[in-house]
N, C-alpha and C positions, 0 to 999 in steps of 0.2 A: 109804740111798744106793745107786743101780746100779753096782754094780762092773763090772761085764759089760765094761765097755769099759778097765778100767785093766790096765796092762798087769804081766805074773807079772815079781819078779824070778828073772834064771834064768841059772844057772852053764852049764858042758856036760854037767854031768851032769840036770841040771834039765832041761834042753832038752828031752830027750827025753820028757818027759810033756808039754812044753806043743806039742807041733805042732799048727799050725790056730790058734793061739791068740798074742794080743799078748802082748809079751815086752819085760822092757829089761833089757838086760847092758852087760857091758863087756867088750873084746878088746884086746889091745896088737896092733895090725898088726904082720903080718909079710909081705906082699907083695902087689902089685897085678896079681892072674891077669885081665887084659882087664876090667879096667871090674868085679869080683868082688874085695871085698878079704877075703885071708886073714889071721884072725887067732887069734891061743889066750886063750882064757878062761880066766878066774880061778882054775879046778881043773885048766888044763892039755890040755884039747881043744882042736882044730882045727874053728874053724867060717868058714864062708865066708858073706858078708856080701855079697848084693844090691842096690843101689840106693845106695849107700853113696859119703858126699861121701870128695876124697880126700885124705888123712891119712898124713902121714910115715910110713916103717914105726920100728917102735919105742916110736911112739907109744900111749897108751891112748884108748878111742873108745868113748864112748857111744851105745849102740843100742836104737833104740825100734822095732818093728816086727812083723812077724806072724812064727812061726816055721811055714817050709817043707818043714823035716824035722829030724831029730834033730842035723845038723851045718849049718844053713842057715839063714840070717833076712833076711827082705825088707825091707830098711829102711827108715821114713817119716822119722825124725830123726836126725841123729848129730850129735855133740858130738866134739871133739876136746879131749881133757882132757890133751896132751902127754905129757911121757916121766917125770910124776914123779906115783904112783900107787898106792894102799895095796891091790894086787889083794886082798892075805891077806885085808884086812877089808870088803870085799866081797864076798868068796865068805862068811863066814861071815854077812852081812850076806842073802846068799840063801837060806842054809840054813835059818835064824833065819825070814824071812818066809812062806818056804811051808810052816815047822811050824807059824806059827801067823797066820794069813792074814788071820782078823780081825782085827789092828793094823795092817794097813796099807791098810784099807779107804780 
């Protein structure tokens, strides 16, 4: 199977190895900077989220997209997964995939 194109799961602390590269996380918004929505990630970073449909703040949001730099993702999909949200077990949920990468081919 080509993995090439599936996308890393990725915390903010993850992020920063996958710039240049698809990514899908989740961020609880915290506010809408012009048409940029700011959110913090499962481990507690500030990432700002490009192209990004628009979603309550508070709420948790699914992102699929290319990562633009260590705090930035350019968004192709987002989901709105509302205000009730196991962040803990997705961040360990990311941890777990990029130690072991072959299972989630």
């Amino acid at each position: 199977m080509d993995a090439s194109s599936l996308p890393a799961f990725a915390n903010g602390e993850i992020l920063k190895t996958l710039v240049r590269q698809r990514v899908r996380t989740v961020v609880q918004v915290q506010r809408n900077d012009g048409g940029v929505l700011v959110g913090q990630s499962t481990d507690g970073h500030q990432l700002a989220i490009r192209g990004a449909m628009d979603v309550p703040v508070s709420h948790f949001m699914e992102v699929f997209g290319t990562a633009e730099s260590d705090q930035s993702i350019c968004a192709e999909v987002c989901t709105d997964f509302g205000n009730n949200f196991d962040a803990e077990s997705f961040n360990g949920l990311c941890k777990f995939a990029n130690k072991v990468k072959e299972l989630f081919l």
